[in-house]
LUMMAR-702227 format. One record per residue (C-alpha): x, y, z. Coordinates in nm, 3 decimals. Each point is the difference from the previous one (the first is absolute). Layout:
<nodes>
<<X; Y; Z>>,
...
</nodes>
This chain:
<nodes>
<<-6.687; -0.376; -9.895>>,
<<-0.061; -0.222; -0.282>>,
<<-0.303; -0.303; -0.024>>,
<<0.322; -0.231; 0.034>>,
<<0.142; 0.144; 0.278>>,
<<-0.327; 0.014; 0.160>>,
<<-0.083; -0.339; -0.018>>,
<<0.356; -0.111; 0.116>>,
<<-0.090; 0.175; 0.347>>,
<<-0.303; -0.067; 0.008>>,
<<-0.105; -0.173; 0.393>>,
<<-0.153; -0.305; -0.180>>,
<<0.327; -0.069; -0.209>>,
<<0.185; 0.052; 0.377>>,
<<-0.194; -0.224; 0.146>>,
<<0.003; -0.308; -0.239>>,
<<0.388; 0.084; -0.157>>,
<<0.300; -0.209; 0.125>>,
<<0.299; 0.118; -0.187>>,
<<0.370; -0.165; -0.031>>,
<<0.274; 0.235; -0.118>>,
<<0.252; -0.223; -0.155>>,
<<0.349; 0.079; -0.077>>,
<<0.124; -0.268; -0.288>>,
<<0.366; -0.090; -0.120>>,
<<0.175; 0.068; 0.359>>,
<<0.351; -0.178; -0.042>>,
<<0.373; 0.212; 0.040>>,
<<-0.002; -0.025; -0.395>>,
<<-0.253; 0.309; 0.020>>,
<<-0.019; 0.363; -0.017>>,
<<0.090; 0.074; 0.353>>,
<<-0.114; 0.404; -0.039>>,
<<-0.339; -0.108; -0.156>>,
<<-0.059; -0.240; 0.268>>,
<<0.094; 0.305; 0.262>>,
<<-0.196; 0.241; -0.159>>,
<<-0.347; -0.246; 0.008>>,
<<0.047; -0.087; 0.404>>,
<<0.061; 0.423; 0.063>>,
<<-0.358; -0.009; -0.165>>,
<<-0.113; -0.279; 0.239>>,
<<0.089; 0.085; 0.276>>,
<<-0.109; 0.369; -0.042>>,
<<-0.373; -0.159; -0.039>>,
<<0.075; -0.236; 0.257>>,
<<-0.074; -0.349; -0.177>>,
<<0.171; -0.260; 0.001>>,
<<-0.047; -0.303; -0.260>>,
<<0.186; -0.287; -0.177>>,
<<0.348; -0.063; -0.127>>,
<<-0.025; -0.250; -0.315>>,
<<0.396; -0.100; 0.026>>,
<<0.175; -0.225; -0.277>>,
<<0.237; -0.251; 0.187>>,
<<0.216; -0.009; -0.324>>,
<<0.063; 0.237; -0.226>>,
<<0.207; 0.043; -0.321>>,
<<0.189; -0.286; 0.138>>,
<<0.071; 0.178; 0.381>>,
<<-0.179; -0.195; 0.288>>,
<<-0.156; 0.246; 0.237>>,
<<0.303; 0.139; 0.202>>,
<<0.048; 0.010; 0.340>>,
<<-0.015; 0.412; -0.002>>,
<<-0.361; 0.021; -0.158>>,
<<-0.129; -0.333; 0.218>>,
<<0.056; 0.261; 0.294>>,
<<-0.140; 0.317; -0.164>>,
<<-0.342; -0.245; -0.046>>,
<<-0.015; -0.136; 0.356>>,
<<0.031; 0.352; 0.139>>,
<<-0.332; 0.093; -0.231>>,
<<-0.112; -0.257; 0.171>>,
<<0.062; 0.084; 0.340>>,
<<-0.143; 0.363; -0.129>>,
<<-0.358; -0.193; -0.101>>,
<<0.068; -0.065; -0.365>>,
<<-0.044; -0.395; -0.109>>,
<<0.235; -0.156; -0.276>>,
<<-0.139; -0.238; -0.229>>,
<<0.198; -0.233; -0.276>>,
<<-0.042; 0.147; -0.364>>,
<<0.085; -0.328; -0.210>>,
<<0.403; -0.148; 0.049>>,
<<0.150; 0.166; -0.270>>,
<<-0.231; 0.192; -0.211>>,
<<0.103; -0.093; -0.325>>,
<<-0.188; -0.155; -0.282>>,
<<0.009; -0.370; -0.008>>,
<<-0.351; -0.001; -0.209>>,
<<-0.225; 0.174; -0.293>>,
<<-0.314; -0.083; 0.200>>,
<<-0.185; 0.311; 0.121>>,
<<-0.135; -0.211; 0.320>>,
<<-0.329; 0.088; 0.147>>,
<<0.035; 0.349; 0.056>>,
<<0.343; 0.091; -0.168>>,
<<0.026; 0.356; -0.140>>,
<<0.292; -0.095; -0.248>>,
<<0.059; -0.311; -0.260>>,
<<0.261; -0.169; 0.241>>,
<<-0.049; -0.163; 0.331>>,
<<0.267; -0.128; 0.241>>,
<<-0.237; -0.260; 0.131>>,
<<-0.311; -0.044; -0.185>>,
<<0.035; -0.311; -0.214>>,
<<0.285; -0.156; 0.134>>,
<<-0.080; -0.351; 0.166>>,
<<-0.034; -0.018; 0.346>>,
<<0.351; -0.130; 0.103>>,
<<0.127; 0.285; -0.185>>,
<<-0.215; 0.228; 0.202>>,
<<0.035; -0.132; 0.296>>,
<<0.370; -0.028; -0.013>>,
<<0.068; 0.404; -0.091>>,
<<-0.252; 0.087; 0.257>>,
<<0.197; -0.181; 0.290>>,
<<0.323; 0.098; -0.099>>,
<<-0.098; 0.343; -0.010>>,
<<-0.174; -0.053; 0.371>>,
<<0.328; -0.128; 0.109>>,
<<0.194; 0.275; -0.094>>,
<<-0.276; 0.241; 0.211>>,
<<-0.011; -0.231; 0.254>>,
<<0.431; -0.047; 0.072>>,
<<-0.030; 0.431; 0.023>>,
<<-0.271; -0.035; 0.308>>,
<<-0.314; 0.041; -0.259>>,
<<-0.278; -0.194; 0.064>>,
<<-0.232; 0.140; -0.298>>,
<<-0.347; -0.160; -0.012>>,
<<-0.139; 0.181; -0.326>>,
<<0.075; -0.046; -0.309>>,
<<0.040; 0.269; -0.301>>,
<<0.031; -0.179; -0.363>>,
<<0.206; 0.236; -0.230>>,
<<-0.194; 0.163; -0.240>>,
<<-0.330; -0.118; 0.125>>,
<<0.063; -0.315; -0.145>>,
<<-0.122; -0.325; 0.203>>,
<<-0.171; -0.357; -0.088>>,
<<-0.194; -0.221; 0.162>>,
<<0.337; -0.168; 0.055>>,
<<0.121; 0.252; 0.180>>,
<<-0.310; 0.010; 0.229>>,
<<0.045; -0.343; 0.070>>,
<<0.366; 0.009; 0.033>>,
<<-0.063; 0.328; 0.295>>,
<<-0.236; -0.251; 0.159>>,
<<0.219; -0.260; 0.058>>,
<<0.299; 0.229; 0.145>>,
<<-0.260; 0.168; 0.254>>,
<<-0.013; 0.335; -0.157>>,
<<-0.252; 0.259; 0.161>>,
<<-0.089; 0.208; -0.285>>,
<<0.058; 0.035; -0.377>>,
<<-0.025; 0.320; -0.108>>,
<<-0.137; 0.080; -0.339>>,
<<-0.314; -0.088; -0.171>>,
<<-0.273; 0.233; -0.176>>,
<<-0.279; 0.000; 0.210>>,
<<-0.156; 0.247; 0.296>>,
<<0.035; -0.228; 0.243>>,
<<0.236; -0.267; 0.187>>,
<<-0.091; -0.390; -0.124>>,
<<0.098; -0.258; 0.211>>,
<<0.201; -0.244; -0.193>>,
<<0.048; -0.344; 0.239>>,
<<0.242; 0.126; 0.230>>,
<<0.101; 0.292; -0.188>>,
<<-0.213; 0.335; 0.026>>,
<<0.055; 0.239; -0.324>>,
<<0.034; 0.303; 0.066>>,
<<-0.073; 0.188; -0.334>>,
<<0.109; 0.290; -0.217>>,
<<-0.165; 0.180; -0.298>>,
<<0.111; 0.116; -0.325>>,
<<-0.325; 0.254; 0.017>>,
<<0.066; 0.367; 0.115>>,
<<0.103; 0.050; 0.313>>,
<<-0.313; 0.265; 0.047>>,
<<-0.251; -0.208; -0.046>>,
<<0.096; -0.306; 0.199>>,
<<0.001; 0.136; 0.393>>,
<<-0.318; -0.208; 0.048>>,
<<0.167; -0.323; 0.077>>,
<<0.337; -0.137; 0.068>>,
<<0.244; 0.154; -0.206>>,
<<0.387; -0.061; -0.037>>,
<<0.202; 0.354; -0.117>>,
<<0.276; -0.095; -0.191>>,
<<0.297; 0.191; 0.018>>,
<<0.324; -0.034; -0.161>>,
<<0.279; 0.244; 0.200>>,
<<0.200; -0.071; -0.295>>,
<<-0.173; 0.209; -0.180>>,
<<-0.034; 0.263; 0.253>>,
<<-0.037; 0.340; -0.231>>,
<<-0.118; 0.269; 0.114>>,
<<-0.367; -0.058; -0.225>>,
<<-0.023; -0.306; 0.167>>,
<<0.054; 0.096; 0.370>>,
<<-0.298; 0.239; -0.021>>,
<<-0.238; -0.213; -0.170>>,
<<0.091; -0.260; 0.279>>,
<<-0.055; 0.294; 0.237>>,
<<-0.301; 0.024; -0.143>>,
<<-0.114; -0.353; 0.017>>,
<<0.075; 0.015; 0.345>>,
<<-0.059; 0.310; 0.181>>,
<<-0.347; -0.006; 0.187>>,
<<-0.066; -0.402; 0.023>>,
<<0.353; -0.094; 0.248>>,
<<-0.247; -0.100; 0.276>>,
<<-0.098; -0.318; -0.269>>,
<<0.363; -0.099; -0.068>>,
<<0.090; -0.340; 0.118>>,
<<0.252; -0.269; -0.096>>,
<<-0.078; -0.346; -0.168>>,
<<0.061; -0.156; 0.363>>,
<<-0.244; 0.259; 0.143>>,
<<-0.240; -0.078; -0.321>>,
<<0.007; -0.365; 0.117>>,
<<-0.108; 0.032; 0.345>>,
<<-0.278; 0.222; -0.075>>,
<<-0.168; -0.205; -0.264>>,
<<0.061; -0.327; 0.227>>,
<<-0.245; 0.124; 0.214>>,
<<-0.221; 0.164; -0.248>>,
<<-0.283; -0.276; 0.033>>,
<<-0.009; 0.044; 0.364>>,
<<-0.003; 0.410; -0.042>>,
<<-0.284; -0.038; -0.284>>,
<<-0.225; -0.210; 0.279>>,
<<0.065; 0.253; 0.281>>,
<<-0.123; 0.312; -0.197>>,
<<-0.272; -0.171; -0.219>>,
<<-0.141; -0.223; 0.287>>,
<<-0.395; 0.098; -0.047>>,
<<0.062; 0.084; -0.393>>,
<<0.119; -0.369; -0.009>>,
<<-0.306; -0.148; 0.193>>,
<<-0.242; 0.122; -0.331>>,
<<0.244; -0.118; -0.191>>,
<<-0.040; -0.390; 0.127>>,
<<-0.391; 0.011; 0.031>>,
<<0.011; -0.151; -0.339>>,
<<0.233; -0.291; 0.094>>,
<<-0.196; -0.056; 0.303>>,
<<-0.341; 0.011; -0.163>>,
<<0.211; -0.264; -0.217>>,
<<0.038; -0.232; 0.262>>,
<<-0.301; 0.060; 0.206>>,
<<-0.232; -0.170; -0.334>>,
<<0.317; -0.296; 0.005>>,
<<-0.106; -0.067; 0.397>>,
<<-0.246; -0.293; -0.070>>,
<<0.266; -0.124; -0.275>>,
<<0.246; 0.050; 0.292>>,
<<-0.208; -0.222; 0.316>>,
<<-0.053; -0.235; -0.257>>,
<<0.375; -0.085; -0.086>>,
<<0.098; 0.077; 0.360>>,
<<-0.149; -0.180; 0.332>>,
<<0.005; 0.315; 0.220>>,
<<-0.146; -0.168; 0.312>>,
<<0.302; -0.125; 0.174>>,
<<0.230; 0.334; -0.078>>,
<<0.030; 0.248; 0.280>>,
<<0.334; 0.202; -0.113>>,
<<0.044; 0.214; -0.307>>,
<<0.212; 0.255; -0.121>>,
<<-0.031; 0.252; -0.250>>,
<<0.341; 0.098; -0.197>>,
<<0.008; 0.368; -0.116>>,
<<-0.354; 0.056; 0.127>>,
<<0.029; 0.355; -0.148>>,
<<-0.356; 0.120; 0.202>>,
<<-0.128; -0.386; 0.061>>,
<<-0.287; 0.052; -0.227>>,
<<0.084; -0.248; -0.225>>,
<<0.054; -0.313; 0.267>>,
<<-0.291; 0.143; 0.193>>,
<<-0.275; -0.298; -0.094>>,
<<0.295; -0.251; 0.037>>,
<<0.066; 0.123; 0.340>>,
<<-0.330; -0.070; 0.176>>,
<<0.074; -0.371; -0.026>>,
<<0.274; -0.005; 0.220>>,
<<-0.002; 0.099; 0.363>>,
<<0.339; 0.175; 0.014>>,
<<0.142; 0.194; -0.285>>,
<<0.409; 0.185; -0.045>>,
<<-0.006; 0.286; -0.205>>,
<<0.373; 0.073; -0.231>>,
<<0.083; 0.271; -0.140>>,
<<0.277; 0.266; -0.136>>,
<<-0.172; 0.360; 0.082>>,
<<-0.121; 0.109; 0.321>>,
<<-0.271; 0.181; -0.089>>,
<<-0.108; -0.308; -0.215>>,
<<0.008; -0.158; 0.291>>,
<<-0.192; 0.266; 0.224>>,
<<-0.276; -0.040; -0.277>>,
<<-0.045; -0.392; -0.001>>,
<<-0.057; 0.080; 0.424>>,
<<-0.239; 0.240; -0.104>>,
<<-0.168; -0.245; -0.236>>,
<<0.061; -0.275; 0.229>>,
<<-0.007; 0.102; 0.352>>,
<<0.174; -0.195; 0.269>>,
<<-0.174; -0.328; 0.051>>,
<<0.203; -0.301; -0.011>>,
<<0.228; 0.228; -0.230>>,
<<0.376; 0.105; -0.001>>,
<<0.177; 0.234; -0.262>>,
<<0.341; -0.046; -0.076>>,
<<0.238; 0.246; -0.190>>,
<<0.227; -0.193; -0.220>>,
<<0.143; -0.136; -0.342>>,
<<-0.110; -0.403; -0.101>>,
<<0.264; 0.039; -0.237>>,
<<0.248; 0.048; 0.286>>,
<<-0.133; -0.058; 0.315>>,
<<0.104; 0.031; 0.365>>,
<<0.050; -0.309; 0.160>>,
<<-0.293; 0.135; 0.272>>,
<<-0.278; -0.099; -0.291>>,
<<0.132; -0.359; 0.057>>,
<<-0.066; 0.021; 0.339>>,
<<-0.358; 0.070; -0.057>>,
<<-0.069; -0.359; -0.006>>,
<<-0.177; -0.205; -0.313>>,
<<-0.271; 0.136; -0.197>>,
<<-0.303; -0.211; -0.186>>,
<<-0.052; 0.248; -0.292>>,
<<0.203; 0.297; -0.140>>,
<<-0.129; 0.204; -0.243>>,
<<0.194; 0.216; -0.236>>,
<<-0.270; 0.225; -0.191>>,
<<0.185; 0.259; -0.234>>,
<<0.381; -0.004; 0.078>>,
<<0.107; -0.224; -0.315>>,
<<-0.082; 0.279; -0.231>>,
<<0.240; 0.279; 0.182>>,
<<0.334; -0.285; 0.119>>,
<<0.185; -0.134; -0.346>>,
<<0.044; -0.429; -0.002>>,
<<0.343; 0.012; 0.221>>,
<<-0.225; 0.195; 0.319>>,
<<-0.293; -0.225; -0.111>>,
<<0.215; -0.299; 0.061>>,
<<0.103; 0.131; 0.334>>,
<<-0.310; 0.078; 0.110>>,
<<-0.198; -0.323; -0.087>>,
<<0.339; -0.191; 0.191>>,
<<-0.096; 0.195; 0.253>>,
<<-0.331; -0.041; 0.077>>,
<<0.072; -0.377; -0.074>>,
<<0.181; -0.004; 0.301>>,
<<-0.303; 0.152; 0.209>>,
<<-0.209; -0.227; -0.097>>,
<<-0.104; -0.305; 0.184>>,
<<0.029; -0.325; -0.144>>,
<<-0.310; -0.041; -0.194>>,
<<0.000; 0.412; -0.032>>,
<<-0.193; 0.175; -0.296>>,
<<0.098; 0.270; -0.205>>,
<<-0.260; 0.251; -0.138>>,
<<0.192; 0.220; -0.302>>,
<<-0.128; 0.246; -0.242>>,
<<0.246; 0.096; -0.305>>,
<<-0.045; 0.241; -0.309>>,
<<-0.068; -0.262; -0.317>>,
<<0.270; 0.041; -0.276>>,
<<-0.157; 0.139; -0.319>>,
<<0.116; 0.173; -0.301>>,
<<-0.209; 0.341; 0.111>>,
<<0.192; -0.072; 0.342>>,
<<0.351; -0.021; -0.091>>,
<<-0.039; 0.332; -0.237>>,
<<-0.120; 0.152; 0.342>>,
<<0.260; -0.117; 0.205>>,
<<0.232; 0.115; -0.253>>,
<<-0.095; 0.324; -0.011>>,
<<-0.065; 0.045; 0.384>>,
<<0.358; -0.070; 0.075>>,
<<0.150; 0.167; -0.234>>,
<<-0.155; 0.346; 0.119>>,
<<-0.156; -0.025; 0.340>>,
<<0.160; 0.035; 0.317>>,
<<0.076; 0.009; 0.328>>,
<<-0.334; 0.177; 0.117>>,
<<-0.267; -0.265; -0.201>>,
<<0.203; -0.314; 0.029>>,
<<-0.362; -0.222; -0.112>>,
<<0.249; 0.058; -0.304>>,
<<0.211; -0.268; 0.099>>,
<<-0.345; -0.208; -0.109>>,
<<0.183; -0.356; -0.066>>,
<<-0.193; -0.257; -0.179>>,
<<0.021; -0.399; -0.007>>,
<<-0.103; -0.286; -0.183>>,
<<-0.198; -0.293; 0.169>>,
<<0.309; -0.217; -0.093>>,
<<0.237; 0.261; 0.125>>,
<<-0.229; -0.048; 0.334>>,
<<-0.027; -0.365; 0.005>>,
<<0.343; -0.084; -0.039>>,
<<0.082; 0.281; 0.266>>,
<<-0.214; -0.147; 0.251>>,
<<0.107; -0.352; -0.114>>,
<<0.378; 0.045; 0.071>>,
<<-0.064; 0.186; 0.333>>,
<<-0.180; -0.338; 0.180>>,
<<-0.372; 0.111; -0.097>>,
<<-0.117; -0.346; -0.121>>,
<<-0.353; 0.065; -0.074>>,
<<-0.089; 0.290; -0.188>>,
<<-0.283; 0.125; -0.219>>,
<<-0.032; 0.373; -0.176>>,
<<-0.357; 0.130; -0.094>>,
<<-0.072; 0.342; -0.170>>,
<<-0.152; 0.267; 0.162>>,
<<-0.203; 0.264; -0.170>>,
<<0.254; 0.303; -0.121>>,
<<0.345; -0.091; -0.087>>,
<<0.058; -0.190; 0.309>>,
<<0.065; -0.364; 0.091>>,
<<-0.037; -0.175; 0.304>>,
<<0.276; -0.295; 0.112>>,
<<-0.189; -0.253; 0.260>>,
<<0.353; -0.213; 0.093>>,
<<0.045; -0.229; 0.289>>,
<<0.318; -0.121; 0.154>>,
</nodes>
């Protein structure tokens, strides 16, 4: 066995790999014994991946015949995703991550975009295809097209050079790699295959690709599921890690208390609860000046931790998501304080909005919120760069977002906070005193 081969079975790669096997240039204007040949493959290892089908081709809409060959691979477990309208150049721009000098989207203005993208959607959609990712031809994509897959509510787009998905607004990219395919198993990788070119050579080097890693093959729909819950996965398995991890941020706030008592008349607030509590270290000195404190948070075990921390007096843990909440927390009544002490830095400025609307709404009427947030600095944004661009799933601190104090001030600002004041703690961090 070779060093390569070893490391492509090795358990660790197993464990961390998600791999999509993706078919591209599915439309009846194909070769129909190359496309054979690569399922008989398939389905002898037992995988089953992603159809990138072009809605029109060399002129030819999609035909009926094909529309029902794809909807019984989808009844069989495969997923079919849109790859472009028409994939032809309309452009010389390479795009972001174009392997060729021509693009059919990249630099054409968003109408334009927009406009070949629905068409070709339509034409899917009229043949019973509801595709929700996205496959620009020839790797080539723009910001444009990013926003353009926002605003039409697709799931996924997949291409992209990095290790790991990067949620883009709405739109989660699912990423391939112009690296060999040997040395990429740690991460998610996308296999590109083109059954067009089905020769012999190349059916046994995707054989090869394959064989030993099917348990980690997944579609782009499966891909987005997992890594929506990624956050609450990473909390659940590095619970106690996590709790060392936050001693600094809580040390933080612990030398901010008398700063704290001094901006905020504690004597007449009895309710307080703690958003993302993580293990409750952080809140813990805030807590003792109320009589009756919630607990919120994604993970379980977090959860189980900040009652191990905290014990059970005058305390109750929920499970649950400020960003989306069940209507339940509202029934919990008013609250005098809420403190949010580390989740800015791992929700992007969409979830932060949510979450700060939310906990608006539990708050009484002269309510305080207690925030910490990562400061934005040069050294920061190189970090955060380079964190989500090849971290993943199983360390998602990566997601380490970073804001301004305008950034905050005008968030708070247009949510109802009226009063609002941000001092620096020691570290990187900044903490937002606001009051409604």
């Amino acid at each position: 066995m070779t060093f390569t081969r070893l490391l492509y079975n090795n358990w660790l790669t197993k464990k961390f790999s998600k791999i999509i096997v993706r078919l591209d240039d599915f439309h009846q204007v194909r070769d129909v014994k190359g496309w054979d040949r690569t399922f008989e493959l398939l389905d002898n290892l037992g995988v089953r991946g992603v159809i990138a089908a072009i809605p029109k081709k060399e002129g030819e809409e999609l035909s009926d015949e094909a529309a029902r060959e794809l909807k019984e691979f989808i009844r069989r477990g495969w997923e079919v995703a849109q790859h472009g309208y028409t994939h032809e150049k309309m452009t010389n721009c390479r795009g972001i991550a174009g392997t060729r000098e021509w693009s059919e989207f990249a630099g054409l203005p968003y109408t334009e975009q927009r406009q070949r993208i629905i068409e070709g959607k339509k034409i899917l959609k009229e043949r019973g295809i509801d595709a929700k990712t996205f496959v620009p031809p020839v790797h080539s994509f723009d910001n444009t097209t990013v926003e353009v897959l926002n605003d039409l509510d697709f799931k996924v787009l997949n291409d992209g050079r990095f290790f790991f998905p990067r949620k883009v607004g709405k739109i989660l990219m699912v990423l391939t790699h112009k690296i060999w395919h040997e040395f990429i198993r740690f991460g998610v990788v996308t296999l590109v295959l083109h059954p067009n070119e089905a020769t012999n050579e190349n059916l046994n080097r995707w054989q090869d690709w394959i064989e030993g890693m099917e348990n980690c093959v997944m579609t782009c729909n499966d891909v987005y599921r997992w890594w929506s819950n990624s956050v609450e996965d990473f909390y659940d398995l590095y619970h106690e890690r996590y709790f060392q991890e936050r001693m600094e941020l809580s040390n933080s706030i612990k030398s901010a208390l008398d700063l704290i008592i001094k901006e905020v008349d504690f004597t007449e607030r009895d309710r307080m609860i703690d958003i993302g509590c993580c293990p409750a270290n952080t809140s813990s000195e805030i807590a003792k000046l109320h009589k009756e404190v919630f607990y919120l948070d994604l993970s379980e075990n977090m959860l189980k931790l900040a009652k191990r921390n905290m014990g059970d007096d005058n305390k109750r843990y929920i499970k649950g998501d400020i960003t989306n909440p069940e209507k339940d927390l509202f029934n919990c009544g008013r609250f005098d304080t809420a403190t949010i002490f580390g989740l800015a830095s791992v929700i992007d400025k969409d979830d932060l909005k949510k979450a700060l609307k939310n906990t608006g709404k539990l708050l009484s009427e002269d309510g305080v919120l207690l925030m910490t947030y990562p400061r934005k600095t040069i050294h920061r944004l190189y970090y955060t760069k380079i964190k989500q661009n090849f971290i993943g799933k199983f360390k998602p601190v990566v997601r380490n977002y970073s804001y301004s104090d305008g950034e905050i001030h005008q968030l708070v600002k247009s949510l109802g906070f009226s009063n609002s004041c941000i001092h620096k703690l020691p570290g990187e961090n900044s903490l937002l005193i606001a009051k409604k």
